[in-house]
C-alpha positions as CSV (number, residue, x, y, z in Angstrom):
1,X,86.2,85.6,105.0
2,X,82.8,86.3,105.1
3,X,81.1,89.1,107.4
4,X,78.5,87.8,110.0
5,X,75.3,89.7,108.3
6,X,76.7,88.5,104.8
7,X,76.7,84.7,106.5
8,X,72.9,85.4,108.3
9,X,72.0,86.4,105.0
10,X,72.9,83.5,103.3
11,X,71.4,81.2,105.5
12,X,68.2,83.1,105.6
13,X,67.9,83.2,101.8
14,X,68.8,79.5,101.6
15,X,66.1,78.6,103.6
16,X,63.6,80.8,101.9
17,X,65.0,79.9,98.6
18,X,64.2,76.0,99.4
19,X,60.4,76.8,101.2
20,X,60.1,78.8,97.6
21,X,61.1,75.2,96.4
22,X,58.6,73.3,97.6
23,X,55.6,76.2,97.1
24,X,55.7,77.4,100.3
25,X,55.8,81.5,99.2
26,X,53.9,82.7,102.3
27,X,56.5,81.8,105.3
28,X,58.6,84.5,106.4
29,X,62.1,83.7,107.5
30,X,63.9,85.0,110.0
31,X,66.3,85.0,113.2
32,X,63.2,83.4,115.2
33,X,62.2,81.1,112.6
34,X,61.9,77.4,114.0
35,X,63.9,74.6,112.1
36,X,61.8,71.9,112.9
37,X,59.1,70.0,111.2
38,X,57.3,72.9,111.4
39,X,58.9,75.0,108.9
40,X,57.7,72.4,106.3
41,X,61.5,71.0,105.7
42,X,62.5,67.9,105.3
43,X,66.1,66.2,106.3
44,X,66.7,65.9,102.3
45,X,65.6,70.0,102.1
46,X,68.5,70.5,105.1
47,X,70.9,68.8,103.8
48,X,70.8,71.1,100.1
49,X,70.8,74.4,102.2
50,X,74.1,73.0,104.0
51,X,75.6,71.8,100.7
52,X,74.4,75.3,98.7
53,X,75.7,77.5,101.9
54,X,79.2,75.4,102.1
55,X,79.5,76.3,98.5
56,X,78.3,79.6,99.1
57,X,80.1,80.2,102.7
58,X,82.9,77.9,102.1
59,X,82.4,75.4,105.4
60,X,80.0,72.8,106.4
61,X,80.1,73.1,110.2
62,X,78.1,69.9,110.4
63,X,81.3,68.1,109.1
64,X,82.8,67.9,112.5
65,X,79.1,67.4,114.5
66,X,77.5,70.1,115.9
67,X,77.1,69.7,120.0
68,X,74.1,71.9,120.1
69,X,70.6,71.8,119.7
70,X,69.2,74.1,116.8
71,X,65.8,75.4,117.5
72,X,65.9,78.1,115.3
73,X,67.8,79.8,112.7
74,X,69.5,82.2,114.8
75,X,70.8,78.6,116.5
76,X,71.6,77.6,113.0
77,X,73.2,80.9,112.1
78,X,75.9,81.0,115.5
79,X,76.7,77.7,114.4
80,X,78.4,79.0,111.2
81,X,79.5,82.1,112.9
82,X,81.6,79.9,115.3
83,X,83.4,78.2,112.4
């Protein structure tokens, strides 16, 4: 099992790794981060952080549906914690 800040961690790199991706070097990323259109990610760009995290974390939470609306990545981060 993986420990909460070694989960927030994950996700947070992910996301930075895939802005690094697509040049965007400049965006910090953190709890408060937005996840919409904003961040410069597209729906292809979401779904490789959830494939590279479930191979990293070992779940998908999004396999199930997620009832919530994520706003930003601490919204995207509870969403694993709860699985």
């Amino acid at each position: 099992m993986t420990r909460p800040q070694d989960r927030a961690q994950a996700i947070i790199t992910a996301i930075d790794r895939s802005l690094r991706a697509k040049g965007k070097t400049d965006t910090p990323v953190g709890p408060h981060t937005p996840v919409d259109g904003s961040l410069g990610l597209d729906s292809l760009d979401w779904a490789a952080i959830v494939v590279e995290l479930e191979a990293e974390l070992g779940v998908d939470p999004f396999v199930e549906g997620v009832e919530r609306e994520l706003k930003t990545v601490r919204d995207l981060i509870e969403v694993y914690d709860a699985t």
